[in-house]
N, C-alpha and C positions, 0 to 999 in steps of 0.2 A: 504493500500500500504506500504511494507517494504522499509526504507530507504536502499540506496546500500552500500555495506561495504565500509569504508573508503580504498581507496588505491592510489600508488604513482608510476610514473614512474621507468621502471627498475635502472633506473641511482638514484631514491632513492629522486627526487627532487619534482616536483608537484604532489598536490594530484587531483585526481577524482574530489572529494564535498568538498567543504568547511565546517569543526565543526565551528559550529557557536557561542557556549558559548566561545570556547576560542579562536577564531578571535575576538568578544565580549570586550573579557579581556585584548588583546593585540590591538585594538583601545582604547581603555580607557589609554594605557599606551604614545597611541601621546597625546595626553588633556593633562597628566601628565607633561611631557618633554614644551609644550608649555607655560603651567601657568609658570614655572620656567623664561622660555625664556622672558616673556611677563613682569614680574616682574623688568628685568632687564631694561626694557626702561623706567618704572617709577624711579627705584635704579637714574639711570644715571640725572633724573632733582633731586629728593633728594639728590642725596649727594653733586653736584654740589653748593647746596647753606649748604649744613651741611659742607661741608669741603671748601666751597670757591674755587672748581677749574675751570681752563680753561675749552673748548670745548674738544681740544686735552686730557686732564687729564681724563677727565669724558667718555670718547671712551674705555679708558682702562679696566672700566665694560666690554666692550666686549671682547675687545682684550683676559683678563684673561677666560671669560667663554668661548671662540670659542678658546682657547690654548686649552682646556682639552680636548675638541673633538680630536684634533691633536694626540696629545701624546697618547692617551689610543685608539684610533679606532683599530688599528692594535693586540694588544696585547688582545682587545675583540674578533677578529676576530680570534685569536689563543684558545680564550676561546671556541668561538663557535664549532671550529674543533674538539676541545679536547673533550668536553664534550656536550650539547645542545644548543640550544636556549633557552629552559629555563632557563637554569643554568645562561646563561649569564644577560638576565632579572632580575633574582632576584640578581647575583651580582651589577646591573644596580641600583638597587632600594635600595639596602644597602649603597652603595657610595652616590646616592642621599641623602638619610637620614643622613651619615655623616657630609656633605656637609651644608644640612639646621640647623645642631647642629651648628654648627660651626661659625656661624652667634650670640652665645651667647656670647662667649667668644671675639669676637670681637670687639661689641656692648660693652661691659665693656670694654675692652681697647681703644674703640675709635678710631681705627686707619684705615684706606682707606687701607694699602696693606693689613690688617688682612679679610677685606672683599673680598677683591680683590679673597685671598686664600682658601676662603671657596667658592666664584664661583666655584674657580677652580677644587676643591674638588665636588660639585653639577653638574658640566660637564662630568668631567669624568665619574659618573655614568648615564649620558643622553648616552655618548658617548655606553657604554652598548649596553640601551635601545635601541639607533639608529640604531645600528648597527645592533641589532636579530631584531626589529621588519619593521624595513623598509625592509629586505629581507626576514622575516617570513611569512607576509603579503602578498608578491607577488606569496610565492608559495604554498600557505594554500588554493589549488583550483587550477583548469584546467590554463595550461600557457597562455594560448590565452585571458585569463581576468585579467593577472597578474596587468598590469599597473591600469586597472580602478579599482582592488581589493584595491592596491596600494591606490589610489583617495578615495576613500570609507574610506581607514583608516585616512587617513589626515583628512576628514569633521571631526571628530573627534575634531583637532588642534584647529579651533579657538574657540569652546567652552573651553578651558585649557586658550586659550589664553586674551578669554573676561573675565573669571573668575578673572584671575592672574592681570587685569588692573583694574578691577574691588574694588578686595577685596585688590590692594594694595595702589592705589590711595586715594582710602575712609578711608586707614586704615593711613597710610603714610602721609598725606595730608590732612592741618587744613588750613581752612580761618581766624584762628589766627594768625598762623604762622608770622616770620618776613618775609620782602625780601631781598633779598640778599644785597641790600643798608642800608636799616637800621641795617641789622646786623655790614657791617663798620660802621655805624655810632653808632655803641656801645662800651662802655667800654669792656675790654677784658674778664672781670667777668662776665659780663650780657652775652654778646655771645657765651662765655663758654657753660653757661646755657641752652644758647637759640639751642645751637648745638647740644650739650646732648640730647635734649630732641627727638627732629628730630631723630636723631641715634640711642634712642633707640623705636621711635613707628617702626622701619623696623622691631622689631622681630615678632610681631602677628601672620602676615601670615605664617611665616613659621613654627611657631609653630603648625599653623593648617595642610600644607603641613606634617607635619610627621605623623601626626593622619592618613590622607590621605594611605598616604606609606605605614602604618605598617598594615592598612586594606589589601591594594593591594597585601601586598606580602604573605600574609595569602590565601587571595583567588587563585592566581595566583601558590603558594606552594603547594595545595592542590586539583588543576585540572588538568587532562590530557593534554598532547601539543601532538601531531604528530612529529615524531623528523625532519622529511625534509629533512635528510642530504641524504647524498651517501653512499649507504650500501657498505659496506668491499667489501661481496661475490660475487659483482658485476662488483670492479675496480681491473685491472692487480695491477695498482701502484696509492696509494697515493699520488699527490703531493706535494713537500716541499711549505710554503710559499712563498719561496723567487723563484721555478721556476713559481708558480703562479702571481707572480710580475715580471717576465720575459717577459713572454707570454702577460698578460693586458698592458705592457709598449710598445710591436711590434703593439698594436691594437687600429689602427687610430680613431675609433667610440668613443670605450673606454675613451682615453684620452682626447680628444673632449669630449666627457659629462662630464668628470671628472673639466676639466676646467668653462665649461657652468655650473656646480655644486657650485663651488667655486664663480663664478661670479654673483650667480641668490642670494644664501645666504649672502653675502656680497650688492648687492645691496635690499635685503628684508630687513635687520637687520638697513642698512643704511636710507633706508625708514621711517621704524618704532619708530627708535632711536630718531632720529630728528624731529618728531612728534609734541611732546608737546614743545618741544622748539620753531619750525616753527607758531605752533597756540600762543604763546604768544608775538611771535616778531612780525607778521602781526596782530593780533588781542587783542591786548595789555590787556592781561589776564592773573591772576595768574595762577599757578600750577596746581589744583584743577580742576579747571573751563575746562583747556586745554587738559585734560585728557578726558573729555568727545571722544575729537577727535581721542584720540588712540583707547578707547573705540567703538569708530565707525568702526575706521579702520577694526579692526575684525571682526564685524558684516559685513562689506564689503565682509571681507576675504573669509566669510563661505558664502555668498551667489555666490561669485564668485566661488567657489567649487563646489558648486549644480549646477550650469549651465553646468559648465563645466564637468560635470559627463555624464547629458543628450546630451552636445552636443559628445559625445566621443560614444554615441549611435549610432552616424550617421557618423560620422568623424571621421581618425584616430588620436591617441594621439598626434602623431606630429604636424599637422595644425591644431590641435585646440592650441598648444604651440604659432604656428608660430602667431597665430592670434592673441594670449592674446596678448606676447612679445611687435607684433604692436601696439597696443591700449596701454601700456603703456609708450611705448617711448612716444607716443602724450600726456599722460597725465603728463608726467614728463617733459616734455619741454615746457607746459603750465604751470607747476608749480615752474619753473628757473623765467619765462620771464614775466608772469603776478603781477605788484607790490600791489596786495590788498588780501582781506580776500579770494577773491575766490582761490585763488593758495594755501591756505588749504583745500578747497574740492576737488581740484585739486589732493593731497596728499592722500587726505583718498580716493579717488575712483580709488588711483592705487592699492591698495590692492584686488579692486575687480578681478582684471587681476595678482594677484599673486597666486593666489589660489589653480593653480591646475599645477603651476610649478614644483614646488620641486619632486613630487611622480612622474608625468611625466618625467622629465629629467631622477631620478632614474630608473625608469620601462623600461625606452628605451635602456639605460646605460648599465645594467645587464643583459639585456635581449641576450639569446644564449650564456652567458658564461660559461655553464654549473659548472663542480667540480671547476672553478676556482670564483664563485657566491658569497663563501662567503667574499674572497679577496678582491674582487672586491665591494661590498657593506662596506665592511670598509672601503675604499679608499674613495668612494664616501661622507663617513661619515666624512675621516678625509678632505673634501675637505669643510667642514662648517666652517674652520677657515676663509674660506673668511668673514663670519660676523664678527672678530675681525680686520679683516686688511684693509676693506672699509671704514668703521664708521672711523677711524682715516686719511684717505684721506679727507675723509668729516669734520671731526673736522680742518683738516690744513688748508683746502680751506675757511669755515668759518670764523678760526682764522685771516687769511690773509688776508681778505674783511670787516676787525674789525666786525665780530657777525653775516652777512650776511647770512642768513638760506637758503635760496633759490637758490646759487650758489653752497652751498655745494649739493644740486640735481642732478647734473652735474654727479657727480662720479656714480648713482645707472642707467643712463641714457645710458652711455657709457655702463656698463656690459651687458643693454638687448640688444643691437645691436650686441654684441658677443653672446646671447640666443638667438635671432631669427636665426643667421646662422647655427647657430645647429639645429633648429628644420627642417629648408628647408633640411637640410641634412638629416636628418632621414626620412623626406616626401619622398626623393629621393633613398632611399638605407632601402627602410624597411627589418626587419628583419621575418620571415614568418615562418619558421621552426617547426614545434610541436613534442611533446615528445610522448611514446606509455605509456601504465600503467601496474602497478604490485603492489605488497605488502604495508603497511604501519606498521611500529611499535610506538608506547608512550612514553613518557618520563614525 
């Protein structure tokens, strides 16, 4: 049996079949963007005790790596227009690699905002990746699968993401180590020392991280991609970005997911973040030890994905949202209100019901916005600054209840009750429309 020729809608956007080697290589590339991401919640308890800061201080790990999303989504989404998805990927992967150099020179200098600026640097080229691969994936195949294609590539995410808590926790984290107490109770000499040494085991991993990159972007440089975009010969007129930002600003669904986007990453990040902190203040365990639990988390994560793949067999992607959504409000408001260890497993089994959020919201979001798709997937990329701007509502409300982990749940609790009325909204106002087929060209 001859496989059918790759081809794509006249409008130049979904293909027929999905190429599988480089669907393959662009699911490899969420694992990527998640190890980094996942790295960052272990950074936030080390450097907490390597620099001595607040809750509120130690938030700004995010803050700086969910800034880079911000700033750089739109001008990748210019990349995309201008030239590929590929192009934009492998610039994705080079900014990445800048990003984890940069982590050396910092590391000698010692200093909190030098790391700060290599997130930053490290996001911005996630920001790329997000950008081409969370809307390459939806339409690298018939539009009617786009969301669950979508799902598919995220199972992906919490293997990057077990990996990154895995080999940073082990790597980062000694049961030598001091605690944050006896570090004041050291001479300034000794803590010097003892800080050093903390700041500089964070380089390991990312020294492995570039080994990583500089594979991916060999393989990924030297395979076909299907370009996806809007052929020329097909549109009377191009439009400018900014009447594509016109148009998704009049479109009430649009902005609604765009918000429900911001809100779902902002409270995932705020979830995750406070993690290993939550398991040492109820469970009075070191750093190390507490890490097991973010480690969980994501195994949670992917198993909640898997379900929610099969249940999306049977149900549309909406009320399976609407359903996760509810099931975590309850677990996150047994994890405010219960004062003992269990309102940590409380914590890690809301990640089971995160799972198939993100690419869901996405898939629904973009979904019928035709030429204006790639706009509109930057936007929804630069809307992951909510994970710098929850975590520091979380760190105030902590701060403010002196160290209180369990009040700061509050904040990730409130955003799914604005997630669930969006997915009811899209249960209610589904989008049905299908595209016809035509040609595809390579890149």
């Amino acid at each position: 049996m001859t496989t059918p020729a790759l081809q794509q809608s006249p409008d130049g956007f979904y293909l027929n079949r999905t190429p599988w080697f480089a669907f393959l290589l662009l699911c490899c590339c969420f694992a990527l963007w998640a190890a980094a991401a996942s790295m960052n919640d272990v950074l936030i308890a080390h450097f907490k005790k390597a620099f001595l800061l607040s809750d509120v201080q130690t938030s700004f790990v995010q803050s700086a790596f969910y800034l880079g999303y911000f700033f750089v989504a739109i001008p990748a989404a210019m990349v995309v227009r201008r030239f590929s998805y590929k192009t934009t990927i492998l610039i994705g992967l080079v900014l990445y690699m800048a990003g984890c150099s940069l982590f050396f020179p910092a590391a000698s200098m010692a200093k909190y905002g030098m790391f700060l600026m290599a997130l930053f640097v490290i996001a911005a080229g996630l920001a790329f990746l997000e950008t081409a691969c969370n809307t390459y994936s939806t339409l690298m195949g018939p539009r009617e699968t786009g969301t669950r294609r979508l799902n598919i590539s995220q199972t992906f995410h919490p293997f990057g993401a077990m990996t990154g808590v895995y080999v940073g926790s082990f790597v980062m984290f000694k049961d030598t180590d001091a605690t944050t107490e006896q570090l004041t109770q050291m001479s300034a000499s000794e803590a010097a020392i003892q800080q050093l040494q903390m700041i500089q085991s964070t380089l390991l991993p990312y020294k492995w991280m570039i080994a990583v990159l500089i594979l991916m972007f060999v393989l990924i440089a030297f395979t076909k991609f299907p370009a996806c975009k809007g052929n020329v010969q097909t549109q009377v007129k191009s439009s400018s970005i900014g009447q594509s930002l016109s148009r998704l600003w009049r479109n009430p669904r649009f902005t609604f997911g765009v918000l429900a986007q911001f809100l779902y990453v902002g409270a995932q990040v705020g979830v995750w973040s406070f993690t290993i902190r939550l398991a040492m203040q109820m469970g009075g365990m070191n750093e190390r030890s507490a890490s097991w639990f973010l480690l969980t988390t994501f195994a949670a994560y992917f198993v909640g994905k898997m379900v929610a793949n099969l249940l999306m067999r049977k149900m549309s992607p909406a009320k399976v949202l609407a359903i996760y959504g509810v099931l975590t409000i309850v677990l996150l408001a047994y994890t405010i209100l219960v004062p003992n260890i269990s309102a940590v497993y409380a914590a890690v089994g809301v990640s089971i019901f995160l799972g198939p959020c993100w690419p869901t919201i996405y898939g629904l979001t973009i979904d019928g916005l035709g030429e204006d798709t790639g706009v509109g997937g930057s936007l929804l990329v630069m809307s992951i600054v909510g994970g710098g701007v929850m975590p520091i509502f979380q760190g105030l409300l902590s701060d403010a209840t002196h160290g209180n982990m369990q009040i700061a749940y509050t904040v990730p609790l409130l955003c799914f009750v604005v997630i669930v009325a969006y997915a009811i909204k899209c249960m209610r106002d589904p989008l049905t429309a299908k595209a016809p087929v035509g040609a595809v060209t390579a890149s």
